[in-house]
C-alpha positions as a printed Julia matrix, in Angstrom:
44×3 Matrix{Float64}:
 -131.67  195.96  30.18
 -133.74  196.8   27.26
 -132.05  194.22  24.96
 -133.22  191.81  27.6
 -136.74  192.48  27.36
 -137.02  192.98  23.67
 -135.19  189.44  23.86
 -138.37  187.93  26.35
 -141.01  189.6   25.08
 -140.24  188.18  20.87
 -139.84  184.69  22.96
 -142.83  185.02  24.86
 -144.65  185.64  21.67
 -143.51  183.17  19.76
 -143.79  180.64  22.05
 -147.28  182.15  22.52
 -147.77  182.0   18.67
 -146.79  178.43  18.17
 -149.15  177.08  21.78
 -151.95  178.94  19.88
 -151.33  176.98  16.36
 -150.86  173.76  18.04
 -154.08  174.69  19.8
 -156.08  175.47  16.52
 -154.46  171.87  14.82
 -154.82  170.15  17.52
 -158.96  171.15  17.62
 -159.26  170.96  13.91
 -158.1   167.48  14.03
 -160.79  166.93  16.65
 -163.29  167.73  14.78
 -162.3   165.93  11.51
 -162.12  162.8   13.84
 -165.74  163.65  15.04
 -166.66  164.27  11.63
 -164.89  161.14  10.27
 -166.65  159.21  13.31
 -170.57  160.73  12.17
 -169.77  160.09   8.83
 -168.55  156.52   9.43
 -171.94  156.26  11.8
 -174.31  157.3    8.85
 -172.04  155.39   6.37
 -172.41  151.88   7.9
């Protein structure tokens, strides 16, 4: 019974751990596309 929780809670928070770093990449690489975009914009 305890085993059992132990066992959910490390795979809730990993999975929780690896939907927050896709999160943060996924955002990061938004705003080096916006950035890329701008400094395309001021470029041209």
């Amino acid at each position: 019974m305890v085993k059992n929780l132990w066992v959910c809670f490390v795979i809730g928070h990993w999975s929780f751990v690896i939907g927050h770093l896709s999160l943060v990449i996924g955002n990061s690489y938004q705003v080096w596309l916006i950035t890329y975009n701008m400094v395309g914009l001021i470029g041209y």
